[in-house]
DRENTORKOL-3810 file (N, C-alpha, C; in nm, 4 decimals):
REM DRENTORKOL-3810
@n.u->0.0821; n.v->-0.1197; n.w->0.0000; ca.u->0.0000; ca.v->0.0000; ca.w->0.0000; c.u->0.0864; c.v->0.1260; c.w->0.0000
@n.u->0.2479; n.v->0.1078; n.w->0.0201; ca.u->0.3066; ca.v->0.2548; ca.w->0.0003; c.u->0.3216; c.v->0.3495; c.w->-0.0784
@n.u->0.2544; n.v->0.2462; n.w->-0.2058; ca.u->0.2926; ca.v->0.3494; ca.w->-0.2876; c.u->0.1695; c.v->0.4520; c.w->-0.3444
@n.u->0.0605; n.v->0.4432; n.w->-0.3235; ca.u->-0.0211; ca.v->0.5120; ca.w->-0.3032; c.u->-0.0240; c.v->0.6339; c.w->-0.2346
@n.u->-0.0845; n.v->0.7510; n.w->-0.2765; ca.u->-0.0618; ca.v->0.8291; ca.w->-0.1818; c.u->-0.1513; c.v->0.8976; c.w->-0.1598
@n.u->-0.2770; n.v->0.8750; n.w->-0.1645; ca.u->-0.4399; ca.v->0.8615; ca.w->-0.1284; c.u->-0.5131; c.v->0.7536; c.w->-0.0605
@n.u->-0.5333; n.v->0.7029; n.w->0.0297; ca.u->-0.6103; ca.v->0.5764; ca.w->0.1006; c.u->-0.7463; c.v->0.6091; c.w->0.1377
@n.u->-0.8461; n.v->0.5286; n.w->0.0909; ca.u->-0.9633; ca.v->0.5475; ca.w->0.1182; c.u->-1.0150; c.v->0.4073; c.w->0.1727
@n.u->-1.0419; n.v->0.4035; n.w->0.3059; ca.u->-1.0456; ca.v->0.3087; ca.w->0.4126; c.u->-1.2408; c.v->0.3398; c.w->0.4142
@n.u->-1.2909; n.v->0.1816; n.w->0.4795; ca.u->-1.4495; ca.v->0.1844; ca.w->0.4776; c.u->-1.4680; c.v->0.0698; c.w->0.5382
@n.u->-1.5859; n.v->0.0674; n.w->0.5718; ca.u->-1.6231; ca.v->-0.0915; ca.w->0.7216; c.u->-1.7919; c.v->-0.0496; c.w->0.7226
@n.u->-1.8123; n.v->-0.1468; n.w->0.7657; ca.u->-1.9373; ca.v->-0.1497; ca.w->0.8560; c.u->-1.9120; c.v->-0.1864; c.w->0.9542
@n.u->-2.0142; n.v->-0.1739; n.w->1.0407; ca.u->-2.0664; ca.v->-0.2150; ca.w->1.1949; c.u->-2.0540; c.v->-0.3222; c.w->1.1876
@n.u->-1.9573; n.v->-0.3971; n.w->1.2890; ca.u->-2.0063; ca.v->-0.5543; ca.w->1.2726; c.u->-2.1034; c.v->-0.6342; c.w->1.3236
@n.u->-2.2000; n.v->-0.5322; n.w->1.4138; ca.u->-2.3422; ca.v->-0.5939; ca.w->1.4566; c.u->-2.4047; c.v->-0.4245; c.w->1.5069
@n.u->-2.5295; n.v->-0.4630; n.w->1.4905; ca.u->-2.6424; ca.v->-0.3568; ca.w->1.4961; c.u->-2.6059; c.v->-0.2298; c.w->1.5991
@n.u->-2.6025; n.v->-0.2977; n.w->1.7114; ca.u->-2.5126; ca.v->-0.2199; ca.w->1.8347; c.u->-2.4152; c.v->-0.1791; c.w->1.8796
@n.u->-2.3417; n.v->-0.2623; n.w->1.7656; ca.u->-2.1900; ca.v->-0.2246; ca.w->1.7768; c.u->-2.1273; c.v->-0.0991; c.w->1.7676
@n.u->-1.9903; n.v->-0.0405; n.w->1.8420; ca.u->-1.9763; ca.v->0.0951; ca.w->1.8178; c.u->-1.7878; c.v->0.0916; c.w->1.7677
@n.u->-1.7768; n.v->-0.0592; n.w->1.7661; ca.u->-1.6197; ca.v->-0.0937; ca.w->1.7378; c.u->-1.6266; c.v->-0.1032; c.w->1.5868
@n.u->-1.4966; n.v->-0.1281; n.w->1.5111; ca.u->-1.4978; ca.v->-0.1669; ca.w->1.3899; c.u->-1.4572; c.v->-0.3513; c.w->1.3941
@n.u->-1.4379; n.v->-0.4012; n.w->1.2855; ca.u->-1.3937; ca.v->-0.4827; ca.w->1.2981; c.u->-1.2216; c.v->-0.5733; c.w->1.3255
@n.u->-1.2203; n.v->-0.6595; n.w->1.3921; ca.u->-1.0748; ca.v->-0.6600; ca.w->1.4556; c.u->-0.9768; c.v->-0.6480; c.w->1.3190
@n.u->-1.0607; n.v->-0.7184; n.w->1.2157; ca.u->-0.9679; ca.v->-0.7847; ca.w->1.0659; c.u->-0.9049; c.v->-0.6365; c.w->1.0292
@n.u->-0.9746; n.v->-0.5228; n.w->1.0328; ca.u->-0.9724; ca.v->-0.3972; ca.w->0.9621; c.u->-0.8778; c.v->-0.3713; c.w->1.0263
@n.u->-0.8426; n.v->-0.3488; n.w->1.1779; ca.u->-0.7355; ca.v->-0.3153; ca.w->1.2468; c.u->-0.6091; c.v->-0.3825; c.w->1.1612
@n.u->-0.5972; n.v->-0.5015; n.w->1.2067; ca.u->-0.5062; ca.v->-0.5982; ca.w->1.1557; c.u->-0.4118; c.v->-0.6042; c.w->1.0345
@n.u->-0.5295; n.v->-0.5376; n.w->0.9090; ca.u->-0.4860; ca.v->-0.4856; ca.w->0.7770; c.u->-0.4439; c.v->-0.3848; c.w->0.8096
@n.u->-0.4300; n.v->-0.3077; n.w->0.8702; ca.u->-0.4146; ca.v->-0.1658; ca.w->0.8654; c.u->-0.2418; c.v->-0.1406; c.w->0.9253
@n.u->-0.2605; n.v->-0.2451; n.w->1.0776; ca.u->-0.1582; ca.v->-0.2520; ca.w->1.1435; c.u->-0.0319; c.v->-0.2904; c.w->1.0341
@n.u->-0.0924; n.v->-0.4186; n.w->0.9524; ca.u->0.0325; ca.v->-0.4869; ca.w->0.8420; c.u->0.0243; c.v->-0.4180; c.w->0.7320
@n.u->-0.0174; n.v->-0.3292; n.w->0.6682; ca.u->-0.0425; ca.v->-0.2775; ca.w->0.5315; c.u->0.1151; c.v->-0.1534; c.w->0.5001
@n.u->0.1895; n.v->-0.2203; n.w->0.5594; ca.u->0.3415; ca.v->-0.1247; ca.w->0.5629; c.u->0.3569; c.v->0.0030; c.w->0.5395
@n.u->0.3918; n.v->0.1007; n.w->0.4747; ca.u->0.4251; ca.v->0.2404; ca.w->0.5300; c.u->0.3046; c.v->0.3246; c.w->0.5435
@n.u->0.2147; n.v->0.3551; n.w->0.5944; ca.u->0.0530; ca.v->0.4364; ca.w->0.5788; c.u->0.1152; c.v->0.5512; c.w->0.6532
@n.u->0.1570; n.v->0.5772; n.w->0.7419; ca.u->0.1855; ca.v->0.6887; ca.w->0.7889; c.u->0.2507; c.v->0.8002; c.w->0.7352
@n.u->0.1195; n.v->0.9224; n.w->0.7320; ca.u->0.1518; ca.v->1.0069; ca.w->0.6718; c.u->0.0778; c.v->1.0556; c.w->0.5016
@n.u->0.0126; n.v->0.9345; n.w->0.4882; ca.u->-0.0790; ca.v->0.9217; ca.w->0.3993; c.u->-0.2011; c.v->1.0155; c.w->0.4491
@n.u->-0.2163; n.v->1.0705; n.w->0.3298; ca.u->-0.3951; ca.v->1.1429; ca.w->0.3199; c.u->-0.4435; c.v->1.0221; c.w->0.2792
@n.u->-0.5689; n.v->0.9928; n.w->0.3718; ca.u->-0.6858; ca.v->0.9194; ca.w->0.3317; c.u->-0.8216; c.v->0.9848; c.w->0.3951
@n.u->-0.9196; n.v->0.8753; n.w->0.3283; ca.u->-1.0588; ca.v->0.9120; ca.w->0.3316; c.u->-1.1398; c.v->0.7669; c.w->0.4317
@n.u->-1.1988; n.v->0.7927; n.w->0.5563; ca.u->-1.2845; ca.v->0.7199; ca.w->0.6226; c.u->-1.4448; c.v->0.7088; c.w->0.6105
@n.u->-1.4634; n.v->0.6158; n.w->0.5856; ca.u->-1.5992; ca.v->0.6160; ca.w->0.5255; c.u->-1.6318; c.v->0.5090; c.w->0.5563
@n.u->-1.8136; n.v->0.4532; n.w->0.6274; ca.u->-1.8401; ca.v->0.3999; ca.w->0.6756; c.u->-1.9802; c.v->0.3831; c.w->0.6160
@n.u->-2.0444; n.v->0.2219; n.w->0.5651; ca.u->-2.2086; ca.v->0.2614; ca.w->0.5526; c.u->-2.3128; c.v->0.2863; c.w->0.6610
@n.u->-2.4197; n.v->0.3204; n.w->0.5860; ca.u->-2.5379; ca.v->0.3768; ca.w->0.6413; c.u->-2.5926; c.v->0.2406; c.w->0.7284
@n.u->-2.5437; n.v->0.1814; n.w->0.8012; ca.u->-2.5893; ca.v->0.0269; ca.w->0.8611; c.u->-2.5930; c.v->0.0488; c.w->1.0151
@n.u->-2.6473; n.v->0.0195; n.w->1.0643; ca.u->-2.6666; ca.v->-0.0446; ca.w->1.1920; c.u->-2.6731; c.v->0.1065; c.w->1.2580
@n.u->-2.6980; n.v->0.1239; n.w->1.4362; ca.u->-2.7588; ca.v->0.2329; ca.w->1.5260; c.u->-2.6995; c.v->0.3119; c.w->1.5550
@n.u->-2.5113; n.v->0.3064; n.w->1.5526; ca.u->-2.4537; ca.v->0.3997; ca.w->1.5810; c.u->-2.3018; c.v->0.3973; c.w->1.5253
@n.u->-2.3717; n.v->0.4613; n.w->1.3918; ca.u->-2.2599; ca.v->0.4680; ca.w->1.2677; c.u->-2.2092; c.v->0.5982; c.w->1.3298
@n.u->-2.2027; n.v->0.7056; n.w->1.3595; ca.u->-2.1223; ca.v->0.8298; ca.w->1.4575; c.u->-2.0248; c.v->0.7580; c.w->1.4989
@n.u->-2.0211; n.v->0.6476; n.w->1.5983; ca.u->-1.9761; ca.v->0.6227; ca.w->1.6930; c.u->-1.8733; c.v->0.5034; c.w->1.6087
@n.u->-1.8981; n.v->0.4198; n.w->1.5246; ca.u->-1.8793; ca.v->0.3718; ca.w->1.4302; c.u->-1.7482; c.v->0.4132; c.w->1.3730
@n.u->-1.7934; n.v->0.5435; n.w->1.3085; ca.u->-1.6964; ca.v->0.5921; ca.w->1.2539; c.u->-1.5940; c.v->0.6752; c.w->1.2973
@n.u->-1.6092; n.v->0.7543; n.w->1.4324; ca.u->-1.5076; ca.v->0.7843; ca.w->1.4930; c.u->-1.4270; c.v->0.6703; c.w->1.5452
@n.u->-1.4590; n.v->0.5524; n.w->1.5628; ca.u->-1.3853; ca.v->0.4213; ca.w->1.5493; c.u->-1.2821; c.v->0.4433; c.w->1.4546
@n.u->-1.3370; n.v->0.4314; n.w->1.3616; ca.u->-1.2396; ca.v->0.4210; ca.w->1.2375; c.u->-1.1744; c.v->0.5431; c.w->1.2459
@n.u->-1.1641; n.v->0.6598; n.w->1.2478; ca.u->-1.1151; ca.v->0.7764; ca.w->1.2141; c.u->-0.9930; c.v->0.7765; c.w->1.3216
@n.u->-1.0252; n.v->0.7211; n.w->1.4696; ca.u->-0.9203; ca.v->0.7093; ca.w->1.5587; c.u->-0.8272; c.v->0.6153; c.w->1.5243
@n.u->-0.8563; n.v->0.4997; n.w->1.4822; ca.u->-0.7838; ca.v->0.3973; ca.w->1.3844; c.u->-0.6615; c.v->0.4373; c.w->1.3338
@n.u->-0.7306; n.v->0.4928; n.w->1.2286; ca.u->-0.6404; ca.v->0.5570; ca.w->1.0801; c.u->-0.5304; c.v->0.6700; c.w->1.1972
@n.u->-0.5777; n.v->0.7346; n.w->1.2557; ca.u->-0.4874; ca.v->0.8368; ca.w->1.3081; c.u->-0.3868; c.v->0.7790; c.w->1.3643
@n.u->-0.4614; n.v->0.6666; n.w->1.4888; ca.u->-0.3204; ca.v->0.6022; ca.w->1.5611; c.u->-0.2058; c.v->0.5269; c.w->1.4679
@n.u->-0.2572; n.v->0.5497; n.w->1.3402; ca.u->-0.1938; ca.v->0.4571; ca.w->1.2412; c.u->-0.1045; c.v->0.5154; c.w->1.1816
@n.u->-0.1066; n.v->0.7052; n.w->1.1842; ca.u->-0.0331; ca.v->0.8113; ca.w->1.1214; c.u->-0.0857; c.v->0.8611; c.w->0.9956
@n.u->-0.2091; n.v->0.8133; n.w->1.0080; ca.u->-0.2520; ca.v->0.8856; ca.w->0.8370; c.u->-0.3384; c.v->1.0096; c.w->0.8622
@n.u->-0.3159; n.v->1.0390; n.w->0.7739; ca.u->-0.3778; ca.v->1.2454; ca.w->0.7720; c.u->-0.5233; c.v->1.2220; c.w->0.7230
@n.u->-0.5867; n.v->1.2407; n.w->0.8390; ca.u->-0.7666; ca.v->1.1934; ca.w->0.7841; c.u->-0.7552; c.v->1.3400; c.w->0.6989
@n.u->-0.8408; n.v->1.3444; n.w->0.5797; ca.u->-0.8611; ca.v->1.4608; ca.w->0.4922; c.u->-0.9952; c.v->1.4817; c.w->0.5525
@n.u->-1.0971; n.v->1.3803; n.w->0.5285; ca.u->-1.2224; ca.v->1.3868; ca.w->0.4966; c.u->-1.2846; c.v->1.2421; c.w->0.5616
@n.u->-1.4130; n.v->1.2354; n.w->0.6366; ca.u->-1.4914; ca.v->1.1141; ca.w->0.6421; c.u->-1.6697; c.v->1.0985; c.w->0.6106
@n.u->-1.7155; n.v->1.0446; n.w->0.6118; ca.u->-1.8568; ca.v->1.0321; ca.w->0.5597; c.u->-1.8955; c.v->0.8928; c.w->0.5645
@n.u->-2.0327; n.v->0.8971; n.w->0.6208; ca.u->-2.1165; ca.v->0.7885; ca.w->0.6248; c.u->-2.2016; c.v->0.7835; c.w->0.5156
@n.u->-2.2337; n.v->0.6806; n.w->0.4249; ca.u->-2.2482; ca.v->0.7049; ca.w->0.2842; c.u->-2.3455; c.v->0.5489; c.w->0.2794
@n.u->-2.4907; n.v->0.6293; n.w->0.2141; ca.u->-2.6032; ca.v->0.5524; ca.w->0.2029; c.u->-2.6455; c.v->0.5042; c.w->0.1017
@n.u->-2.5213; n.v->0.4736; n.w->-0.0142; ca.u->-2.5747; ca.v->0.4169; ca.w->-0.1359; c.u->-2.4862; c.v->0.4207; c.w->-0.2492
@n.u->-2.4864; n.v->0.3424; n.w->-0.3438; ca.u->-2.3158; ca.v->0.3720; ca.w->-0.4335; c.u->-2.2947; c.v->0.5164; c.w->-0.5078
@n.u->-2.4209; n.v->0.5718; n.w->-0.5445; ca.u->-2.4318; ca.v->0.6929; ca.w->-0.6231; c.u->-2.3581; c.v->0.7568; c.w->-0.5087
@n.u->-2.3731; n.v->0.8123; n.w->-0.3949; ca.u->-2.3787; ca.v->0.8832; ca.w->-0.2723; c.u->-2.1796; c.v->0.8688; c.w->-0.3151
@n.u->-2.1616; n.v->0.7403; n.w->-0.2735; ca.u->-1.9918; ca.v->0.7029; ca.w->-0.2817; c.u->-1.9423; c.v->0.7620; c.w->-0.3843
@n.u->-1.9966; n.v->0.7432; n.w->-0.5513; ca.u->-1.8813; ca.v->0.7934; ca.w->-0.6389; c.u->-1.9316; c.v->0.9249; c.w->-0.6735
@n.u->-2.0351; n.v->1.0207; n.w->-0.6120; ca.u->-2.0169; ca.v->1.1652; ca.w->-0.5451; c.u->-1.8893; c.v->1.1919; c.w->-0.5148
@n.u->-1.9164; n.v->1.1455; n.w->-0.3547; ca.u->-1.8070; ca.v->1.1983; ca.w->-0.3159; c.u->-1.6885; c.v->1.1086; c.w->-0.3915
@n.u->-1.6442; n.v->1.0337; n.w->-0.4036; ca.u->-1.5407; ca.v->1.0158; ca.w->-0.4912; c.u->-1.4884; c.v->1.1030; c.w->-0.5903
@n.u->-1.5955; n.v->1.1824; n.w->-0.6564; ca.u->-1.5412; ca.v->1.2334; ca.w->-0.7379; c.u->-1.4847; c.v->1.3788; c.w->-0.6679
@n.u->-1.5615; n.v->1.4395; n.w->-0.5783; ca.u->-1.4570; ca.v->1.5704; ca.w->-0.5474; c.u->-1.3809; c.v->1.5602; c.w->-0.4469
@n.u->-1.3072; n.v->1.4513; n.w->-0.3945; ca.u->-1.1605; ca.v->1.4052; ca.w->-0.3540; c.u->-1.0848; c.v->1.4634; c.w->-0.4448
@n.u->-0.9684; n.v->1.5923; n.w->-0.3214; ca.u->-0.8708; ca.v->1.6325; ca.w->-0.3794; c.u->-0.7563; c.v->1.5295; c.w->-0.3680
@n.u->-0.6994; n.v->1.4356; n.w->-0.5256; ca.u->-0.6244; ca.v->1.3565; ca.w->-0.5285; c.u->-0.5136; c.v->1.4323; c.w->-0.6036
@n.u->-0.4136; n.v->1.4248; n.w->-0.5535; ca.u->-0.2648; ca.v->1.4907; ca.w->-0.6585; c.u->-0.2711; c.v->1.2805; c.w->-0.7388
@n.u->-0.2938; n.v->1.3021; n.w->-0.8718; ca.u->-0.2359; ca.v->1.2129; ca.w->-0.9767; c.u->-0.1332; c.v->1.2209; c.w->-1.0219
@n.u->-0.0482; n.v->1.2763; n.w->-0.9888; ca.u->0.1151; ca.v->1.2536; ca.w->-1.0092; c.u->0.1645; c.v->1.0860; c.w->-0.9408
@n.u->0.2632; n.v->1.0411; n.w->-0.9634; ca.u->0.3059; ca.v->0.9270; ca.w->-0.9450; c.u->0.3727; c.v->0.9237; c.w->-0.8180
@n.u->0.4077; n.v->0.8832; n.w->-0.7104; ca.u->0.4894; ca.v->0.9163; ca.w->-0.6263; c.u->0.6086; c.v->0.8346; c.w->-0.6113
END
């Protein structure tokens, strides 16, 4: 994943009540080698009671991880996603 230099990270709830992410997501994240320092994007679906809570999960994640949250959003449908996809400020240069 280093050589990227945009990351756009996403999960669901892993049960209705849940306010954790899932352990696997950690795990990838922990092994996914240099992320720190990366701009990425946290984004979480419209699922289960307390996607807020949900997603500041994730957003604390990514940080303890060293990546530069840009932007996050809870996102209720694919149109909704490649919205915002599209006005992500991405530098397309190669790194």
């Amino acid at each position: 994943m280093t050589s990227f230099a945009y990351i756009a990270v996403g999960t669901v709830s892993p049960a209705p009540f849940s306010k954790s992410i899932p352990d696997s997501l950690a795990a990838f994240l922990r092994s996914a080698g240099h992320i720190s320092g990366k701009r990425c994007y946290a984004f979480i679906l419209n699922k289960g009671l307390r996607k807020g809570r949900v997603l500041s999960s994730l957003m604390k994640l990514m940080e303890s991880e060293g990546m530069y949250l840009k932007k996050s959003d809870i996102l209720g449908n694919p149109a909704e996603a490649e919205a915002v996809g599209s006005k992500l400020h991405i530098n397309k240069k190669s790194v």
